[in-house]
C-alpha positions in Angstrom: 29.3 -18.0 -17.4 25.9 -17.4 -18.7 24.8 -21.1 -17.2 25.9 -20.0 -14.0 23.9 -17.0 -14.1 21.1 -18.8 -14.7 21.3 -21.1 -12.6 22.6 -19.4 -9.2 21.5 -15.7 -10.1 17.9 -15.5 -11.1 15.6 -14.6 -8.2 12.8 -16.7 -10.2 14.0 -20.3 -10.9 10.2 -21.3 -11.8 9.4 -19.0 -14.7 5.2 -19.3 -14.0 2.7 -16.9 -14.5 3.1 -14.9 -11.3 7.1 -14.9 -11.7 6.7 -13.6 -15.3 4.3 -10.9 -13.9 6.5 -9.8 -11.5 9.7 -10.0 -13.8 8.3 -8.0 -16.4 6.9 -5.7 -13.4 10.9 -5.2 -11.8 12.0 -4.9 -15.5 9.9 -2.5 -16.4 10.6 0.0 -13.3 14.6 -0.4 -14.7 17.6 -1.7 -13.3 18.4 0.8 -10.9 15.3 0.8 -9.1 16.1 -3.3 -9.1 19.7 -3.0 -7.8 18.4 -0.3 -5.1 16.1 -3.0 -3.4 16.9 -6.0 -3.9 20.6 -5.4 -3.9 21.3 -2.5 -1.7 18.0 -2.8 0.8 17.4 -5.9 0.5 20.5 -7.3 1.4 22.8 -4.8 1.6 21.6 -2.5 4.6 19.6 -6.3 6.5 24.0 -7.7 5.8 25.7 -4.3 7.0 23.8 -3.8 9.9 23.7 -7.9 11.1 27.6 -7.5 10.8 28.1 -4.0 12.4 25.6 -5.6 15.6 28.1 -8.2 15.8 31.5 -6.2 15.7 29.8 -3.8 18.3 28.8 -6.7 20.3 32.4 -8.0 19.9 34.9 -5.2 20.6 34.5 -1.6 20.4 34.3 0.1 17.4 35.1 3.1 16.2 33.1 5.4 14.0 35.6 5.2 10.5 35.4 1.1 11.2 31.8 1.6 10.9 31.8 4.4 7.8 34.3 1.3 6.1 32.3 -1.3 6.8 28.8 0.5 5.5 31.1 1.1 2.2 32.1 -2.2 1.9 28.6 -3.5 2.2 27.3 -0.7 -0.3 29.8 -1.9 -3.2 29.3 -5.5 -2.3 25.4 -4.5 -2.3 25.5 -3.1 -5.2 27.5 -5.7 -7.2 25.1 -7.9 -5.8 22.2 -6.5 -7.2 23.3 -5.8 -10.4 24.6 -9.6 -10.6 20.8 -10.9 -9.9 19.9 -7.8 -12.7 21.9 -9.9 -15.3 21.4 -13.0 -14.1 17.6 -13.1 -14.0 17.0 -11.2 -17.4 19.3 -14.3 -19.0 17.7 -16.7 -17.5 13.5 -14.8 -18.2 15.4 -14.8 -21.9 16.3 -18.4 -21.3 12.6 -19.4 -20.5 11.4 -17.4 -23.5 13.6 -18.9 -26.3 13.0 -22.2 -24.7 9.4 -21.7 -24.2 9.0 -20.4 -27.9 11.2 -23.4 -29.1 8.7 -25.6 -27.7 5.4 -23.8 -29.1 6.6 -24.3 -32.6 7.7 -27.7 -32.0 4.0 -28.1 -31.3 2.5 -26.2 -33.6 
């Protein structure tokens, strides 16, 4: 599961000196300041809003339809932010134990 993480749930795939930056940057703020924007505004609101402009634009809609919907999108938002939380710290933990695997094979 972890290799999936890594793989398909790291907002950084290149692990250079900018991505490391802003990692430790998003790290340091905390997890919940993470899953706020890049979970829940980042894709969250831009997803609920794309798909409540296409129900409206498809049928009428009534005001609990679009209370449900803006629920559904905020626990799928927020799932989906704290996914990317885990799966970029494995894989920034990945590049580290590699990365330090590899300096003492030089060294």
């Amino acid at each position: 599961m972890k290799k999936v993480l890594i793989r398909y749930c790291s907002i950084y795939q290149d692990w250079n000196d900018d991505n490391i930056e802003k990692w430790n940057s998003q790290r340091q703020s905390g997890m919940f300041k993470f899953i706020l924007i890049e979970g829940v505004i980042k894709w969250g609101v831009t997803a609920a809003f794309l798909f409540i402009s296409l129900k409206l634009v498809m049928n009428d809609v009534g005001k609990m339809e679009i209370m449900r919907i803006c629920f559904i999108w905020l626990v799928a938002s927020l799932v989906y932010g704290y996914v990317y939380w885990v799966g970029t710290t494995a894989s920034y933990e990945n590049y580290v134990a590699n990365n330090k695997k590899t300096h003492d094979a030089r060294v």
